[in-house]
Z-matrix of the N, CA and C atoms (Angstrom, degrees):
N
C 1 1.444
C 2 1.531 1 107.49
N 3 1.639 2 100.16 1 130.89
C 4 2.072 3 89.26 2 -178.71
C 5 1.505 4 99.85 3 -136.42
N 6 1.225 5 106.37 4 29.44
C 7 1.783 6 111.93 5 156.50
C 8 1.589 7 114.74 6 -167.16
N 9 1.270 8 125.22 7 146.60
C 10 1.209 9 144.98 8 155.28
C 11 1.248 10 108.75 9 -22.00
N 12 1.057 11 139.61 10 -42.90
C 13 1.453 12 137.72 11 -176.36
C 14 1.748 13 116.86 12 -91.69
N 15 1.407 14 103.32 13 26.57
C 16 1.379 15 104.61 14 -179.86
C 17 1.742 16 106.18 15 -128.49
N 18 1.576 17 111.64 16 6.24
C 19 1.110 18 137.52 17 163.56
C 20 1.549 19 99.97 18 -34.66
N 21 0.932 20 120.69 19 -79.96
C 22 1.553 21 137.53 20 -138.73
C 23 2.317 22 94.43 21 -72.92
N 24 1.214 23 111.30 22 -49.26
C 25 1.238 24 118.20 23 150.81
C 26 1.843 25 135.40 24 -20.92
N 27 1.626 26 88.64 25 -79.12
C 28 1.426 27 109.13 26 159.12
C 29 1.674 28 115.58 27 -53.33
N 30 1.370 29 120.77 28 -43.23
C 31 1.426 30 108.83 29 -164.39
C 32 1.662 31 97.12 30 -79.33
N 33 0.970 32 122.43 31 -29.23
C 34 1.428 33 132.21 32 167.43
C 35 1.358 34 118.37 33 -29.20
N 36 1.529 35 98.69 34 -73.47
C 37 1.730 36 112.27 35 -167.67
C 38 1.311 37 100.77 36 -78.67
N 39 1.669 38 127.73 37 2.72
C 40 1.264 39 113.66 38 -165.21
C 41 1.557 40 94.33 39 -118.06
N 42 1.185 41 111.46 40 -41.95
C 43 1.553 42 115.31 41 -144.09
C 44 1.548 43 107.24 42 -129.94
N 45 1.281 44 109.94 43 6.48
C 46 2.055 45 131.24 44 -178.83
C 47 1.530 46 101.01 45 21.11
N 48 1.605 47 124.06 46 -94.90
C 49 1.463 48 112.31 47 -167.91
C 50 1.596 49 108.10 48 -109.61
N 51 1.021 50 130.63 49 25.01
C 52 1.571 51 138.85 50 177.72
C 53 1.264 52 90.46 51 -44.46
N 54 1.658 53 94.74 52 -170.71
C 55 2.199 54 113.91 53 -174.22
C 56 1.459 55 82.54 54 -143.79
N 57 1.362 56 90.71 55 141.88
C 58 1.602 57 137.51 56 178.52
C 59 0.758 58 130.68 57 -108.42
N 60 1.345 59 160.48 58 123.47
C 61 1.469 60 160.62 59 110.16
C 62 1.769 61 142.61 60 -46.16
N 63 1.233 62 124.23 61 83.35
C 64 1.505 63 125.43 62 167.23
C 65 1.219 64 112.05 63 -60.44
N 66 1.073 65 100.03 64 136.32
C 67 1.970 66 91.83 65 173.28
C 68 1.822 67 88.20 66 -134.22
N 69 0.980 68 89.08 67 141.87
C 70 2.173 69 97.26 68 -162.08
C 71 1.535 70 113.70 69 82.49
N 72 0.961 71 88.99 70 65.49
C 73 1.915 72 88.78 71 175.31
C 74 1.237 73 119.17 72 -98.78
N 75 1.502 74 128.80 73 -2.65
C 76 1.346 75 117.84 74 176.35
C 77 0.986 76 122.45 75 55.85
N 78 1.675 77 107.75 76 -122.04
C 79 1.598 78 102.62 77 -168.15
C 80 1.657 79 91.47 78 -128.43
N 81 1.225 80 101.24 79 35.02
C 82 2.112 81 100.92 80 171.97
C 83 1.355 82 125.81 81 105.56
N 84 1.132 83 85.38 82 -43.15
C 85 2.198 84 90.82 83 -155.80
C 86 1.559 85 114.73 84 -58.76
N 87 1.752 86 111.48 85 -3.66
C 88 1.549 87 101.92 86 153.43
C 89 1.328 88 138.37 87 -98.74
N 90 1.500 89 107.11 88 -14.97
C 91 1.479 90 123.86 89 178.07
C 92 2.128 91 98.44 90 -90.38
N 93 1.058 92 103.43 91 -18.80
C 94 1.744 93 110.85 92 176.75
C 95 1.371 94 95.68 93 -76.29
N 96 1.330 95 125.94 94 -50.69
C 97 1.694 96 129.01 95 174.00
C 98 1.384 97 119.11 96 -53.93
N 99 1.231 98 124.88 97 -37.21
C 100 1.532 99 146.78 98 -155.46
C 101 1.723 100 80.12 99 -89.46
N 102 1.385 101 125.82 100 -70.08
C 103 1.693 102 108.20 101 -160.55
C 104 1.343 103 124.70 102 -113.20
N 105 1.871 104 94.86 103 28.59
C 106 1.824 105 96.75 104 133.36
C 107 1.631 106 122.63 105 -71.93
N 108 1.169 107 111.35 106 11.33
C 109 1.618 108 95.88 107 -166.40
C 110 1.805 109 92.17 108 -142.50
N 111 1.415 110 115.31 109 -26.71
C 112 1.781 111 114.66 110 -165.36
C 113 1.386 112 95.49 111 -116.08
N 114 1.545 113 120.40 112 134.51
C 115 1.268 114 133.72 113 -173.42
C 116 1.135 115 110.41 114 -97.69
N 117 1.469 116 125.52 115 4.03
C 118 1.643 117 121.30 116 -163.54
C 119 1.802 118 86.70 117 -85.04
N 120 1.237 119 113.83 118 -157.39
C 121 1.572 120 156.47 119 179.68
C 122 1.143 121 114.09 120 -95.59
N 123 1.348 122 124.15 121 89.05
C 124 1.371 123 130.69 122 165.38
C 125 1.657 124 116.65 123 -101.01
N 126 1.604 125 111.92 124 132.41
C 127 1.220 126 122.47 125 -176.63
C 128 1.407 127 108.01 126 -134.31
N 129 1.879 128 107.58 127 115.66
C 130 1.368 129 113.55 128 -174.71
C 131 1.923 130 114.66 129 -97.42
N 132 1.080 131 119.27 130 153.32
C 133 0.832 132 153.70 131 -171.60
C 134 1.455 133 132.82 132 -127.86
N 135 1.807 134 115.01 133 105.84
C 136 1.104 135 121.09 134 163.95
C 137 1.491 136 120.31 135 -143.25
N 138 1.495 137 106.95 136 -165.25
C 139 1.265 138 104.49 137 178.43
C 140 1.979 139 101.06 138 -109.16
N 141 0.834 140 86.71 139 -29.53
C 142 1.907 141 98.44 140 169.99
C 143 1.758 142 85.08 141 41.28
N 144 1.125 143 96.52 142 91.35
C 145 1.948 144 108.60 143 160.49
C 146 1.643 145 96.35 144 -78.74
N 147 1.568 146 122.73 145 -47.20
C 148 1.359 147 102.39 146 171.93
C 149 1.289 148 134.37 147 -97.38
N 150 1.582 149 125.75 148 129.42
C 151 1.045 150 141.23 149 -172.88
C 152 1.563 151 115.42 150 -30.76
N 153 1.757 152 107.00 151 -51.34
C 154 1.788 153 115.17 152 -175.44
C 155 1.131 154 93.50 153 -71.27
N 156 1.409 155 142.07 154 -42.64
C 157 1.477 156 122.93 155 -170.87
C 158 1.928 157 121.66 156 -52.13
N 159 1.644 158 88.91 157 -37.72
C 160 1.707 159 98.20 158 -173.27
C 161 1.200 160 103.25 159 -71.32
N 162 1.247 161 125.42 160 -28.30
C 163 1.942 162 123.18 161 -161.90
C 164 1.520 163 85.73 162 -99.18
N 165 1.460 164 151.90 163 -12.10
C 166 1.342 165 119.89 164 164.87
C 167 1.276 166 108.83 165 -99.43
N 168 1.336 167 136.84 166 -9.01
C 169 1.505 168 143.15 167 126.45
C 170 1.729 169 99.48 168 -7.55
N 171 1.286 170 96.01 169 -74.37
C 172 1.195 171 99.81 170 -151.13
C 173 1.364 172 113.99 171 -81.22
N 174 1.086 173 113.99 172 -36.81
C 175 2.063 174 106.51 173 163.45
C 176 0.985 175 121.90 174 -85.81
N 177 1.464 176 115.80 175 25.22
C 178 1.892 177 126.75 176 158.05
C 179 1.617 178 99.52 177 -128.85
N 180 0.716 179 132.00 178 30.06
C 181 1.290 180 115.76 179 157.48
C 182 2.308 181 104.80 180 -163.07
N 183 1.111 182 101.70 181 -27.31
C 184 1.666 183 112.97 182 168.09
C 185 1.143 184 93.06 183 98.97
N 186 1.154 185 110.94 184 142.43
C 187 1.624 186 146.14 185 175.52
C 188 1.603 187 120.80 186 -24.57
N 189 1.459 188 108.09 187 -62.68
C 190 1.269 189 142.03 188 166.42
C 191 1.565 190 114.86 189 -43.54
N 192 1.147 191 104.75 190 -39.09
C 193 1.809 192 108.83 191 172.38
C 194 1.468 193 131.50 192 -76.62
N 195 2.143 194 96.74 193 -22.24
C 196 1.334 195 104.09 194 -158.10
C 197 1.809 196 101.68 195 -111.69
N 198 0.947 197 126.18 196 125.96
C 199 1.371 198 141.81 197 -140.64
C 200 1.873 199 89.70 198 -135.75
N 201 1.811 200 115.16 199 102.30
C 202 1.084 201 95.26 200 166.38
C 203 1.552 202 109.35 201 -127.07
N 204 1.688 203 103.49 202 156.38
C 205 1.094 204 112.75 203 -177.96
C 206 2.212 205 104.89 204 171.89
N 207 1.134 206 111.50 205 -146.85
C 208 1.239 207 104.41 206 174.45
C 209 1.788 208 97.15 207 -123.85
N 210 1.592 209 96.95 208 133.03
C 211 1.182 210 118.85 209 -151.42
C 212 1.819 211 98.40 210 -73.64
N 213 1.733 212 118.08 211 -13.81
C 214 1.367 213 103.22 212 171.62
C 215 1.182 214 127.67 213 -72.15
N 216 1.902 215 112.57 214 -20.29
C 217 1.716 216 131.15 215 -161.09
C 218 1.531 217 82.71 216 -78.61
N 219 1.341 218 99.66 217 -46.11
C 220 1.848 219 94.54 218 -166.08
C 221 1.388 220 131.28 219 -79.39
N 222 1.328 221 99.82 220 2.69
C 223 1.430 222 122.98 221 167.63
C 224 1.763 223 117.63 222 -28.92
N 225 1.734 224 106.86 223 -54.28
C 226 1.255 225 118.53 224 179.53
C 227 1.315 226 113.44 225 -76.41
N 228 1.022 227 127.33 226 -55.62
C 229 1.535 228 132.51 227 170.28
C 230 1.502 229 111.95 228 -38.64
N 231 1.541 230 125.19 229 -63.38
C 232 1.265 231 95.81 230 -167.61
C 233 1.635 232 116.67 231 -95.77
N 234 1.126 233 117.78 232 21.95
C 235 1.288 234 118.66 233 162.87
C 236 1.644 235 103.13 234 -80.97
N 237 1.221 236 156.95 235 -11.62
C 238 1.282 237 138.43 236 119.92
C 239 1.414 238 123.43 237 -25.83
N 240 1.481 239 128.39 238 -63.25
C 241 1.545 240 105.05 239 -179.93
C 242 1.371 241 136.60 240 -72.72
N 243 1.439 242 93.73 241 142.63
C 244 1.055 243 117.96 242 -168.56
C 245 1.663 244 118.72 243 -92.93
């Protein structure tokens, strides 16, 4: 792999419908890259200090995926989903 955007590829041939975690997701456009191509469960993670960042988070990738907070507290929590 010799870029970031070949993520979604690789997790594919490796890892088909597994669960994922981003932690720095900004405002999407790498976890949006990642599951044009990987069918598993991806769940992003930030701290989004700004408000517009989390709400285009969230209507590019849906609500349900985007998990905010600081990704060490949540450490325990999402190692439960399944």
């Amino acid at each position: 792999m010799n870029h970031r955007n070949e993520l979604g590829a690789y997790y594919q041939e490796h890892f088909k419908t597994g669960v994922g975690v981003e932690v720095g997701t900004q405002v999407g456009l790498n976890a949006e890259q990642i599951l044009r191509e990987w069918k598993g469960k991806l769940f992003c993670v930030d701290c989004w200090s700004q408000d517009s960042q989390y709400e285009e988070s969230k209507a590019r990738l849906g609500a349900e995926r985007c998990i905010k907070g600081n990704s060490v507290k949540l450490l325990k929590p999402l190692k439960t989903i399944h």
